[in-house]
N, C-alpha and C positions, 0 to 999 in steps of 0.2 A: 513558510507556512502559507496554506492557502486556504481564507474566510470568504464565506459566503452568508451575507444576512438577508433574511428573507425579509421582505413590508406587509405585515399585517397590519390589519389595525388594531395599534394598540390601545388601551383606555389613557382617556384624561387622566387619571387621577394622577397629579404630581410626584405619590409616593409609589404607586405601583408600576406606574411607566418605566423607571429605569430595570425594574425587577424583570418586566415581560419583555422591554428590548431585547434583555440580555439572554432569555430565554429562547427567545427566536432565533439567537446567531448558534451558528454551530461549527466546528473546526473540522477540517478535512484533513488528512496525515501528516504530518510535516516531514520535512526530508530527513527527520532521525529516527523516524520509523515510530515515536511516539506519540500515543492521541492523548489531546490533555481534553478532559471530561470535566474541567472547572468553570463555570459561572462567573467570568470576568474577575476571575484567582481564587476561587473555590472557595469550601468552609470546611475546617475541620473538625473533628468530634473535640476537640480542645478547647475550639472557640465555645461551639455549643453547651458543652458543660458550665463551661464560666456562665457565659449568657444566661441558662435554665437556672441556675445558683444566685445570683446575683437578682433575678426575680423572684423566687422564691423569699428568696431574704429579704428581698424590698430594699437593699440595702450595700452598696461594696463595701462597708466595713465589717459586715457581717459574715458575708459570702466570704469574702479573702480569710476571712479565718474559720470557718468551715471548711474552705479547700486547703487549709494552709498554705497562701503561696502569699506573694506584696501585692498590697493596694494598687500601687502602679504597675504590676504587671500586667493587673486581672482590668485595668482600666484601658491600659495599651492591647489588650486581644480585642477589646470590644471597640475600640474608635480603626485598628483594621479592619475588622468585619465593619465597620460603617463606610469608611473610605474605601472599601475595595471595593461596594455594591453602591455607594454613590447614596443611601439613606440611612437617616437618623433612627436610632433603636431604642435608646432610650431617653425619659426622662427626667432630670433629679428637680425634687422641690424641698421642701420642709418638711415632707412627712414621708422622705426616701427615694424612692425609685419607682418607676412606672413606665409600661411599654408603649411607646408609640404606635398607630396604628401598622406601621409595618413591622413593627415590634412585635406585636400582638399577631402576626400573619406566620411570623420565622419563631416564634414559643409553640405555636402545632406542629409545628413541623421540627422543630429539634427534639419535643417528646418523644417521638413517635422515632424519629432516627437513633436515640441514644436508647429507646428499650427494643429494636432491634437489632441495635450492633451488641447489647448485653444478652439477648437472645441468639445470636450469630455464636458467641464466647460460649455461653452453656451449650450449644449444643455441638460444640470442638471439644468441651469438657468432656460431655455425653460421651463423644464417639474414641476418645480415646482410654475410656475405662470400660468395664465390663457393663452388661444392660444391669440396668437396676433403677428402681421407684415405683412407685403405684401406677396401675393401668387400669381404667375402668374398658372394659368391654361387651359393647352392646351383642344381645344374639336374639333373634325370634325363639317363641316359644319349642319351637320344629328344632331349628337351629342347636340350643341349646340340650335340648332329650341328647342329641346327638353327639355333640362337641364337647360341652360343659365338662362333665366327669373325666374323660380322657385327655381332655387340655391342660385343666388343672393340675393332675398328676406331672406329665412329662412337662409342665413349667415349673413345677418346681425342683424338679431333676436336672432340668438344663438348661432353664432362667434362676437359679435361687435368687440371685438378688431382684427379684421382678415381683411384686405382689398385684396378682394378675385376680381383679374385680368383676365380675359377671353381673349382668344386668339384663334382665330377660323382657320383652316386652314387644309391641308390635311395632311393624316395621314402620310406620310412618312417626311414630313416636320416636324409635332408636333416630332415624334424621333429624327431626326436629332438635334431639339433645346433640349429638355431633354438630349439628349447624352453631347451638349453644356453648358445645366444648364442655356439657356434662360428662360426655364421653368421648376420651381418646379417638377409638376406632369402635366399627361395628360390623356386621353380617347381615343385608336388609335385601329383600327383594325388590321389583321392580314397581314402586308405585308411581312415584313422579318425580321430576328432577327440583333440585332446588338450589337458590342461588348461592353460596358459599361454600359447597362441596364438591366433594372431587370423587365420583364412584370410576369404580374401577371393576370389569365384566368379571367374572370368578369361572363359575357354571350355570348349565341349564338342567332345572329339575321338570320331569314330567309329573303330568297332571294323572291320576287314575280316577275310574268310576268304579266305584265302594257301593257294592250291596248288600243286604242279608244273606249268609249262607243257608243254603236250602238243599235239598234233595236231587241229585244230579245236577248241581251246578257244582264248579270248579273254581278257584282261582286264577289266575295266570293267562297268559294272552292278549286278545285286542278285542277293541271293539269300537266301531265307527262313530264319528258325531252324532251322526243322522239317529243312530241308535240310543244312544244316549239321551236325546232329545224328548224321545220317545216315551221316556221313564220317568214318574211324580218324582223331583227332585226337592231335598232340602239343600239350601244354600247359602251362605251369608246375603244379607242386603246390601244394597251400594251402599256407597261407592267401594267396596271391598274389594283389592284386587284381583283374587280367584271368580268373582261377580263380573268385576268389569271383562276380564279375559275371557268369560265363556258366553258371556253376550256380542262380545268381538267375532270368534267364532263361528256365533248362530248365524252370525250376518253375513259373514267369509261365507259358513255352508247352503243358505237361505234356508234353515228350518227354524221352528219356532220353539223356544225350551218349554217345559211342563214344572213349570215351580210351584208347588203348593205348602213349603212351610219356609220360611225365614230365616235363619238362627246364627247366630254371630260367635258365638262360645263351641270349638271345637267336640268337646266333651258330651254337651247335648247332641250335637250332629251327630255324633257316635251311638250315642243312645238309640236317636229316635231309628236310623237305619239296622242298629241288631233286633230292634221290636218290631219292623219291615211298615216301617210308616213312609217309609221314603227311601232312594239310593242320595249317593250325594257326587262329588266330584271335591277330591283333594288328593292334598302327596301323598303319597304312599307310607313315608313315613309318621304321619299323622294317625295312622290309624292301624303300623304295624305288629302292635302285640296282638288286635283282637285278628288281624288275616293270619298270623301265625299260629293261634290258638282255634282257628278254625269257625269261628263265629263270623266273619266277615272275610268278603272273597273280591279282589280289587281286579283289574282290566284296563291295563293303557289304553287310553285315548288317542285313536288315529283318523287320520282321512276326516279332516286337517287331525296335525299334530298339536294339542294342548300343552306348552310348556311356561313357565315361566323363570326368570333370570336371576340369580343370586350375584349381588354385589357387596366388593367393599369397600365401604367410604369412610370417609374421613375430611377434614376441614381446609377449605383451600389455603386456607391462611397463613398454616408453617408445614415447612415440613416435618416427615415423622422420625423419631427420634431411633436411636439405636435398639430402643428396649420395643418400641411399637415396630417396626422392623421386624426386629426377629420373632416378636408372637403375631404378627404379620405371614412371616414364613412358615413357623411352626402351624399355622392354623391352613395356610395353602395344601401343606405336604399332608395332613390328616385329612383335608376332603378329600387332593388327589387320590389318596389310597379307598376314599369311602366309593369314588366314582367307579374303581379297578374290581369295586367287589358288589358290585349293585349296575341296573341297570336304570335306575332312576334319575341318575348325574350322567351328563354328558359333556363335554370343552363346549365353551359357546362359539361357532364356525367363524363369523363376523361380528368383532367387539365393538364396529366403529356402525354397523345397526343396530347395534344393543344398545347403544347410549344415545344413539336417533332415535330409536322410539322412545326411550325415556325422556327424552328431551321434546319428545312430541305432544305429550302427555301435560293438559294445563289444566288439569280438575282441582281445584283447590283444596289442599291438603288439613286434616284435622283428624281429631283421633277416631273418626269413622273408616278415613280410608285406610286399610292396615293388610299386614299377610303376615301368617301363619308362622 
């Protein structure tokens, strides 16, 4: 076997020194072709049980008979663990047991090992039975018109055991509760990145310019920035994403926008442009009954292209289970089909710009800045 120890500098302190020695040394292959990953003879979930037991109970009389095993067994795992790392772990007075301070250093860190290796186990459980348990899933209000009614359905035709939770709301809220673990997974576009999440690029929705239907105007086609620009617009206020994106834009095109009303509530923006107070800019599907019914006539946005990103995220912290998974998939294979039959969804070309601009983006997030 061949060791190599590095000399950093370690701390004084008598109890943590021998802890970060042993840390800095590290083993290189031995000639049996196995690598031992132990800390001057390792620790195992066996020892750490007794150990967490044994403080809890304040007591090895106590613990040994909550674990049911001898006094002297559960005394002999712990003076291993002390002699094999060279520090004292606990202890004993008249009023029980008590951790030393590197006692007190190895009780966070055995918590935290023993409910991931019980999390490790559940989810070998998970994956070897059919999906099933509760799923909260977040969707934007866009999102869910869309998705909600046809998800539910075909989960429970072919998730039954899945009871799959809808939670409708905007998108910087759905991260905020993901980041919480209010929610499993979600559907959020592209606001800002944030530290515990894990987004993952879906598609690109375009942006249209929505105005009152009138007399020889049409639906359908394009119509440039510079054009757009041109026309009293109502819009959400910042930091809104559909706001912050068509201010990006103006700037990309050097023209100036024409905003004369505010409004953050879809439903009004719909209003005020069928009573021709204003045009606006949103998806398409936001305001698809009334272009359908003929009262409002929409117009992609081109030269530049107006889009914004759909992701989905979820919590860095475990991974997703077999039941998130497959209403994971199931929710993939319903937009790919939505993209096949609409011209509004696109594949996003490069996933690894998608998550740079997100990542670029440092506007401090609250339930102002949101999307549709």
């Amino acid at each position: 076997m061949f060791a190599r120890t590095l000399q950093p500098s370690l701390p004084e302190n008598k109890i943590l020194a021998p802890l970060a020695a042993r840390a800095f040394t590290y083993i290189d292959r031995p000639e049996d072709g196995r690598v031992n990953t132990a800390l001057g003879g390792g620790v195992n979930l066996k020892q750490l049980h007794y150990f967490v037991a044994i403080l809890d109970a304040r007591s090895f009389t106590r613990a040994a008979e909550h674990l049911g095993v001898a006094q002297p067994a559960l005394g002999q795992q712990i003076r291993k663990l002390e002699d094999e790392h060279g520090v004292r772990l606990l202890r004993r007075h008249s009023r029980g047991v008590e951790p030393t301070e590197a006692g007190t250093l190895l009780l966070d860190h055995a918590r935290r090992i023993i409910k991931q290796a019980e999390e490790a186990a559940a989810a070998l459980r998970d994956f070897s039975a059919l999906p099933r348990g509760r799923l909260n899933l977040g969707l934007t209000t866009m999102m869910s018109g869309m998705l909600a009614g046809p998800l539910i359905r075909r989960a429970a035709q072919e998730l039954p055991g899945v009871q799959v939770c809808i939670v409708e709301e905007m998108s910087s809220v759905l991260m905020e509760w993901v980041a919480e673990e209010r929610l499993q997974i979600a559907l959020a576009f592209n606001v800002a990145s944030a530290p515990g999440l894990r987004w993952e690029p879906v598609l690109q929705e375009s942006l249209y310019f929505v105005e009152s239907a009138e007399q020889g105007k049409a639906s359908g086609g394009t119509i440039t920035f510079a054009e757009v620009a041109t026309h009293p617009l109502v819009v959400p206020a910042s930091p809104h994403s559909i706001r912050a994106l068509i201010e990006e834009k103006s700037i990309e095109a050097n023209v100036s926008l024409n905003i004369v009303y505010e409004v953050h509530a879809v439903s009004t923006v719909r209003d005020l442009v069928s009573q021709h107070m204003a045009a606006t800019v949103m998806p398409y599907g936001a305001a698809r009954q009334e272009i359908e019914a003929g009262k409002l006539i929409a117009k992609r946005i081109v030269d530049p292209d107006v889009k914004r990103d759909l992701f989905f995220i979820h919590t860095e912290r475990r991974s997703l289970s077999k039941a998130e998974l497959a209403l994971k998939a199931m929710l993939l294979d319903m937009l790919d089909g939505e993209m096949r039959r609409s011209d509004e969804w696109a594949p996003i070309s490069d996933r690894q710009a998608s998550i740079a601009a997100l990542q670029r983006r440092s506007t401090p997030l609250g339930r102002g800045w949101f999307a549709v």
